[in-house]
N, C-alpha and C positions, 0 to 999 in steps of 0.2 A: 423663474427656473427654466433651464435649457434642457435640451439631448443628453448633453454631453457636459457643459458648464453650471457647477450645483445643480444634479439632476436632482436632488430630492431624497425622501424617506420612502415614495412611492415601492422600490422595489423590494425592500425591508418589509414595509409593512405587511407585502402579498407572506412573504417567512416568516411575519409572528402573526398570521393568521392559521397559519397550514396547523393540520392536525397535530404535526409533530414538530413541534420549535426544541429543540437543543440549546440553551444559552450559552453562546461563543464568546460572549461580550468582555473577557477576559483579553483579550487579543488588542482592546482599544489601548489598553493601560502600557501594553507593551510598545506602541506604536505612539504612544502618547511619551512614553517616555526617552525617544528618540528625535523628535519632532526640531527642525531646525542644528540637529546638531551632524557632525558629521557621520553619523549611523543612521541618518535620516534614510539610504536606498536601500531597501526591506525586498529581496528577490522569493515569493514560497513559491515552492513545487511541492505537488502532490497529484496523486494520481486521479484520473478522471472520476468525475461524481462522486468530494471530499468533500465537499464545500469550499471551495473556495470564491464563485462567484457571490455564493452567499455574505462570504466574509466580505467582500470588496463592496456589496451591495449596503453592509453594515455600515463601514466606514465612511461613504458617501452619503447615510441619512446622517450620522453622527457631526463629520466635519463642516459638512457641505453649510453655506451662509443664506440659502435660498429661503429656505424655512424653518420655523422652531419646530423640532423633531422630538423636544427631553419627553412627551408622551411616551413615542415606541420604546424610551429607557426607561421606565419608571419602576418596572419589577423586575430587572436586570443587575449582575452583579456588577456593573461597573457602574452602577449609583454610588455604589459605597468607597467609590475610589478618589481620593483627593482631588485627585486631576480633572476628575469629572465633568462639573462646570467649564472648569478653565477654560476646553478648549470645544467646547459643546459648541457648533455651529459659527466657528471664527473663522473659516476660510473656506477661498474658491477653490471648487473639488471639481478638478477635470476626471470624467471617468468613462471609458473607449473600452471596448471589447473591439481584439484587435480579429477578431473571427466574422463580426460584423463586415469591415472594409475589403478582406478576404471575398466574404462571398459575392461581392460585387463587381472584382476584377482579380486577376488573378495578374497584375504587371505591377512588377515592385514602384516601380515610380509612378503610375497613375493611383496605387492604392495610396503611396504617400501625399501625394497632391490632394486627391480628395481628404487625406483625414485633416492635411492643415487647413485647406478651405473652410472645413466643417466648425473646427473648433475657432476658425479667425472670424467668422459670419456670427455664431456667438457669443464671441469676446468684444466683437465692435458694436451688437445689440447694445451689450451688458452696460458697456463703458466706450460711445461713442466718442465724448471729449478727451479721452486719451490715445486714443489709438490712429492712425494715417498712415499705416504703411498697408502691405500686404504679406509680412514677413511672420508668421508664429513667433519665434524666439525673442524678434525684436517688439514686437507686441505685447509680449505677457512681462520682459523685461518695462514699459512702457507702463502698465498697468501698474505693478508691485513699486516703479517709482513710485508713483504718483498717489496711490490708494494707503501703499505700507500691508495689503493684507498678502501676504502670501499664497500659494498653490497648493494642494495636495494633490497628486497627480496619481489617477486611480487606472494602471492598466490590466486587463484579466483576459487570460488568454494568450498573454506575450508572445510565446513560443511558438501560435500556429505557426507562422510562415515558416519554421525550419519543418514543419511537417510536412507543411504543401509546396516547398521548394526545398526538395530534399536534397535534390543533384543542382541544386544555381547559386553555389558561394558565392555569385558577383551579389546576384539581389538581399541574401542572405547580409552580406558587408553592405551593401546603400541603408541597409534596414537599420545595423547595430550601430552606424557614425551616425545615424539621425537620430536614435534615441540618445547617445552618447553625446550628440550636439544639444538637445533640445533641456535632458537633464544632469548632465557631467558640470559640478561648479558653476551652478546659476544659483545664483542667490535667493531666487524667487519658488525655488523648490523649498517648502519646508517641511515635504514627505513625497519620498514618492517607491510607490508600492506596486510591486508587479506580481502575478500568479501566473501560473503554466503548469507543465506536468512538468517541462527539462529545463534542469538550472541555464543559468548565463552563458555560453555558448561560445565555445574556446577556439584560437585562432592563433596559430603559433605558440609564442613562449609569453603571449601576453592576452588578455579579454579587454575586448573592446569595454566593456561595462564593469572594472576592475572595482567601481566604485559601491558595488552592492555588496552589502551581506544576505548571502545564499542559506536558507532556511529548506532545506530538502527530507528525503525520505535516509537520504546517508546520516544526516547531522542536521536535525531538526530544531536544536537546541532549545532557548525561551519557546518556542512557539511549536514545541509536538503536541501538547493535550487542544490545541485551538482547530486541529481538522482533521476529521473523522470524529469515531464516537470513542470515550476513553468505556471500559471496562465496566464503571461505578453506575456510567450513563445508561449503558446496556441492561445495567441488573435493576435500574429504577423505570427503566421502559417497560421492561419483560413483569416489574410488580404491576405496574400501569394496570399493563394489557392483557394482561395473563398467559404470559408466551413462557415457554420451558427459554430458563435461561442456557442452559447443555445446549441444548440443540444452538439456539443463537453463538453459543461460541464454537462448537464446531464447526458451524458453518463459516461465519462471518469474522471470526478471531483469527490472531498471527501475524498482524504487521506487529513490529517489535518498537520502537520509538524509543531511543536513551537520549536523555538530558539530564544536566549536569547542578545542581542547587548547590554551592558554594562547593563544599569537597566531597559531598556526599551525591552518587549517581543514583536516577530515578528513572523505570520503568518505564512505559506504558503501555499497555495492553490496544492496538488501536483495532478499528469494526470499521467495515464500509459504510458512510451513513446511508447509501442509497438504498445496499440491502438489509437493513438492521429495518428501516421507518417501512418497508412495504412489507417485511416478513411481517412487523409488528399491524401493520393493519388489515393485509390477507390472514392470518394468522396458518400462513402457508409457508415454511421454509424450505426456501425453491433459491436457483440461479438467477438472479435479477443484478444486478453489479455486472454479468457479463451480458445482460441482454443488452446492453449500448452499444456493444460493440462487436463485429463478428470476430472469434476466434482466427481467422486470416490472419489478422494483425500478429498474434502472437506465432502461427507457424510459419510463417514468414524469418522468424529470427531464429525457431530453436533446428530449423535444419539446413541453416547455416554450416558449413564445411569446415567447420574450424575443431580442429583434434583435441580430445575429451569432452565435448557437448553435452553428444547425444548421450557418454557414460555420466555425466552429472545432472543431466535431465533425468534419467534411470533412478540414480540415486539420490535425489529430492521425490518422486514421485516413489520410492518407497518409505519416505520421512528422515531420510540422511538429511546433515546440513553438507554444505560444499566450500571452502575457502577461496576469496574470494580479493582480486586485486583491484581498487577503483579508481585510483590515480591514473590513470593511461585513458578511461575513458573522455571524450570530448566534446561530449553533450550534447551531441545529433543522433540523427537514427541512420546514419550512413556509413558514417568513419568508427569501423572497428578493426583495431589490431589482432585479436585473440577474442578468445572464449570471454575470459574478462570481461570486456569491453561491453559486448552481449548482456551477461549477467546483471550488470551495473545499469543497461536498456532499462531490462526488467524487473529491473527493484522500484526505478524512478516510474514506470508504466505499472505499477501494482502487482506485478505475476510473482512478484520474490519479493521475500521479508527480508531486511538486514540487519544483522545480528554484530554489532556496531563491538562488543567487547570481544569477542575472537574472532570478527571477519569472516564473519559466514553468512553464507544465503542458504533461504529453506523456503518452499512452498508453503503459502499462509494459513490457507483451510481449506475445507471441505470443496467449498464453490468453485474456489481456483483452482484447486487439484481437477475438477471435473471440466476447464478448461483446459487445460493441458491432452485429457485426455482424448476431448472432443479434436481439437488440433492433431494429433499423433495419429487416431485412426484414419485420418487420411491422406496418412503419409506413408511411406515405403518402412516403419518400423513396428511391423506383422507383429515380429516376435512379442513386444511389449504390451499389445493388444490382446494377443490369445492370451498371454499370462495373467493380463487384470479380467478378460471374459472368464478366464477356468477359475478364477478367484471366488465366485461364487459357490461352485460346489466344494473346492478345496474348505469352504468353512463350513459349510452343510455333514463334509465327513469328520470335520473336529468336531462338531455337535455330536457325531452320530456315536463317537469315539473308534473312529475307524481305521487306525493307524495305519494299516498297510494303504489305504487311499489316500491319506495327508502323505505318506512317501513318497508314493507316485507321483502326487501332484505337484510339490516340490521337486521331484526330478527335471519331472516334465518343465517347468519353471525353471532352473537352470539352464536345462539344455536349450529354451526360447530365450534368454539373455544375459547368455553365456560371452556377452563384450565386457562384463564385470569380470575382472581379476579377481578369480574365484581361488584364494589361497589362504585365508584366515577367517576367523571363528564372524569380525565382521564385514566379510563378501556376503559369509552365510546369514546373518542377521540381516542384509541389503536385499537379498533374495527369498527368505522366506516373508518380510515385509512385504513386498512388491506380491507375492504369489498370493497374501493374504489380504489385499486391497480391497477389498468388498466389506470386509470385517467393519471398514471404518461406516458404512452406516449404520451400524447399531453401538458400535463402541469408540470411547477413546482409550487409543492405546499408547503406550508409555515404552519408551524403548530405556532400559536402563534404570530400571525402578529401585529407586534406595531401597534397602532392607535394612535389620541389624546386624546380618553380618555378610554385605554383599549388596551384588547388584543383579536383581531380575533381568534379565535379556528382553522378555519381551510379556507386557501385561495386555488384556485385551479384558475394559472394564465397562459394563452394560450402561449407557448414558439412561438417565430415570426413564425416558418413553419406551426401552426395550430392556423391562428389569425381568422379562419375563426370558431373554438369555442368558444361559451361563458364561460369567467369567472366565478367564482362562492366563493361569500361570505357564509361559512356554521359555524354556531353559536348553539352548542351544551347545551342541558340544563336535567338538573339529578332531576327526581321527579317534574316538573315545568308543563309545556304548553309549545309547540311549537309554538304559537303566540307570547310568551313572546321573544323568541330568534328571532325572525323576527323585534319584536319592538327595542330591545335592539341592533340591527347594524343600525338601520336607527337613533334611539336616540344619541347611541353614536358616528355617522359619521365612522365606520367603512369605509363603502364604501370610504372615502376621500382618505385612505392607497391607493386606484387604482385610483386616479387624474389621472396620467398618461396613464391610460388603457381607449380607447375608442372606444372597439367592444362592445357585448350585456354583460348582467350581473346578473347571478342569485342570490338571495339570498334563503338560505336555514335555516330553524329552524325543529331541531332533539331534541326530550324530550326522555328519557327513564322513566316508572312510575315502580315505584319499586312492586307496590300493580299485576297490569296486568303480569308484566314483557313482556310489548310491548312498542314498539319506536312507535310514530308518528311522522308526520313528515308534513312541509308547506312551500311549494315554490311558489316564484314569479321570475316574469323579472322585473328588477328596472328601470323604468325612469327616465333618468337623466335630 
């Protein structure tokens, strides 16, 4: 076994040792099923700490011909898969973390030098009587004569260099014609697999690396439930360990993931694995997904000068979704046209879900929303900060049923970010969300809650760890009376939507009158 050529099961095995193994091994069969044919170049992106080196670490015990591996598979679901055997440990698995070469020089041509020394010092160990050049390309072609075993060529991390050569398109192009030389129509590829956060990396009207299928957070296809945690994973973790499954999905729920199973569309609910396995063994649900990273990175992008932003940053951080264009994007963190472009950043870096059937982006959960907000407080957008600081008490006085101070405070909330086109019933829904942001540590709240004859404006329902607050039905109305929103949830059975809920239950009616430009506002406790 080498570095780099057939490393082995070693770094697998450290993942089915750890506390918390998640079985991925679903991922082989899809890879297995491509192998040699022209759908052999597999590109995922996904966002930092998804697992993906773990996937790439899998694939290299499984293919790799160094050692028999079928142990680390043996309680794994890709036992039961046909394929299984067949291709258990039948080929030379190159596999480079291209973040490794990075940290050692930072010069496109010296980092490419060394990796091909690395892997040709290697391959000449491996297979001394075939090899006499000093060429990679012509080497590994030299080999696959000679031997017949093909490559699996395992890269993780692809995309730093467009990170760490953000502004040098030259090095960026020496980088995409060498991967595109080394794996573009070479016979001796019979898989070759890349991971990053940003897909394949556009250049004109054409991608150097045209020969990939691109597996992202836009169009994840076959391979969304294979990184992060799906949903079912989450609610057998939280039986495990005894974690409130609510709280886990507040927190760590809201990437959205659609794929396609013949004509029927499916789901998936995805979780960050890195904060899911430490909530699950602190048994503390805290910010841990953003502690990798400092919040710079993201405001760095969102106060970016580019017109409607900062109003769709507003209205994601009061739970709007945003539509959303990602064609124009070009798969750097440099070249942006518009807001777009931006957006499209931040879906593929984890800050935004996409919502793949109407083209929308939304803020994922709990943890990311309180990056956003970390980023914004120290930025020049005052107003958005007093409105989620006064947020607190604004729900202290809906508890207290204090209507004339739920007014105020929604005034006040308007007039602090009053860059919302404040002209319809939902600016006002965009606004009193936003004013009521605090709400979401004890509840999840529903904007639009079916009923029997209607739709609730805004529900705020007590997550099991805080059953000890009242609910609250709040029924919005533009130029009316807020009488009139108070009669309209008790007419239309609103309240029935919470059968199920039976602690206390406020209702609330909020009018805006266009002529004042004040909110009132009328609460009760509703007896049931």
């Amino acid at each position: 076994m080498g570095s780099y050529l057939n490393p082995g099961g070693g770094l697998f095995s450290t993942c089915r040792r750890s506390k918390i193994y998640v079985d991925k091994s679903g991922l082989i069969s899809k890879t297995n099923d491509v192998l040699g044919t022209e759908q052999r170049f597999v590109c995922v992106s996904r966002p930092r700490r998804f697992g993906k080196s773990m996937a790439a670490n899998m694939l290299a015990a499984y293919y790799g011909r160094g050692e028999d591996t079928e142990e680390l598979f043996a309680d794994l679901k890709i036992r039961e898969v046909e394929s299984f055997r067949k291709h258990l440990n039948q080929y030379d698995v190159i596999r480079i973390n291209m973040q490794e070469f990075l940290s050692i020089t930072h010069d496109m041509d010296e980092m490419l030098s060394m990796l091909q020394k690395r892997l040709l010092r290697e391959l000449k160990k491996q297979y001394p009587e075939y090899i006499d050049g000093d060429y990679l390309i012509f080497a590994m072609k030299d080999v696959f004569s000679s031997t017949k075993h093909p490559f699996v060529i395992l890269i993780d991390e692809w995309d730093c260099v467009f990170r760490e050569f953000k502004q040098d398109t030259n090095a960026q192009k020496k980088y995409l014609d060498f991967l595109r030389a080394w794996l573009k129509d070479q016979e001796y590829v019979a898989l070759a697999y890349m991971t990053g956060i940003l897909p394949v990396k556009k250049y004109g009207s054409h991608s150097a690396l045209n020969m990939f299928t691109e597996y992202s957070m836009l169009n994840p296809r076959e391979m969304a439930e294979f990184f992060g945690f799906t949903e079912n994973e989450v609610k057998e973790l939280c039986l495990e360990y005894k974690r409130n499954f609510q709280e886990a999905q507040a927190w760590y729920d809201g990437y959205e993931l659609v794929t396609m199973e013949g004509e029927n569309r499916k789901t998936y609910s995805m979780y960050s694995p890195k904060s899911v396995v430490d909530a699950m063994l602190s048994g503390v649900f805290d910010n841990y997904w953003n502690q990798t990273e400092t919040y710079e990175a993201l405001k760095a992008y969102i106060r970016l000068n580019f017109d409607g932003l900062k109003d769709s940053v507003i209205r994601m951080l009061a739970g709007d979704k945003v539509q959303i264009n990602t064609g124009t994007f070009s798969n750097d963190m440099t070249t942006f046209q518009g807001m777009d472009d931006v957006l499209t950043l931040l879906v593929h870096l984890g800050y935004l879900s996409y919502h793949w059937p109407d083209k929308t982006v939304s803020i994922p959960n709990k943890e990311v929303s309180q990056e956003y907000v970390n980023a914004i407080s120290t930025m020049d957008w005052k107003e958005v900060i007093q409105s989620i600081e006064a947020s607190r008490n604004l729900l202290e006085a809906l508890w207290q049923l204090n209507a004339e101070a739920v007014a105020n405070g929604i005034d006040q909330a308007h007039q602090e970010i009053s860059i919302l086109q404040y002209n319809d019933e939902n600016a006002l829904s965009c606004t009193i969300s936003l004013a009521f942001y605090f709400a979401r540590e004890y509840y999840t709240i529903i904007r639009e809650l079916p009923t029997g004859k209607g739709f609730a404006d805004l529900c705020f329902i007590p997550r099991r760890l805080y059953a000890d607050k009242p609910a609250a039905v709040i029924e919005l109305k533009w130029d009316k009376k807020a009488e009139g929103a108070i009669s309209q949830i008790k007419n239309k059975g609103y309240v029935d939507a919470l059968k199920d809920y039976h602690g206390d239950l406020l209702l609330a009616g909020i009018n805006y009158d266009k002529k004042t430009k004040k909110h009132t506002c009328v609460i009760e406790k509703y007896n049931k």
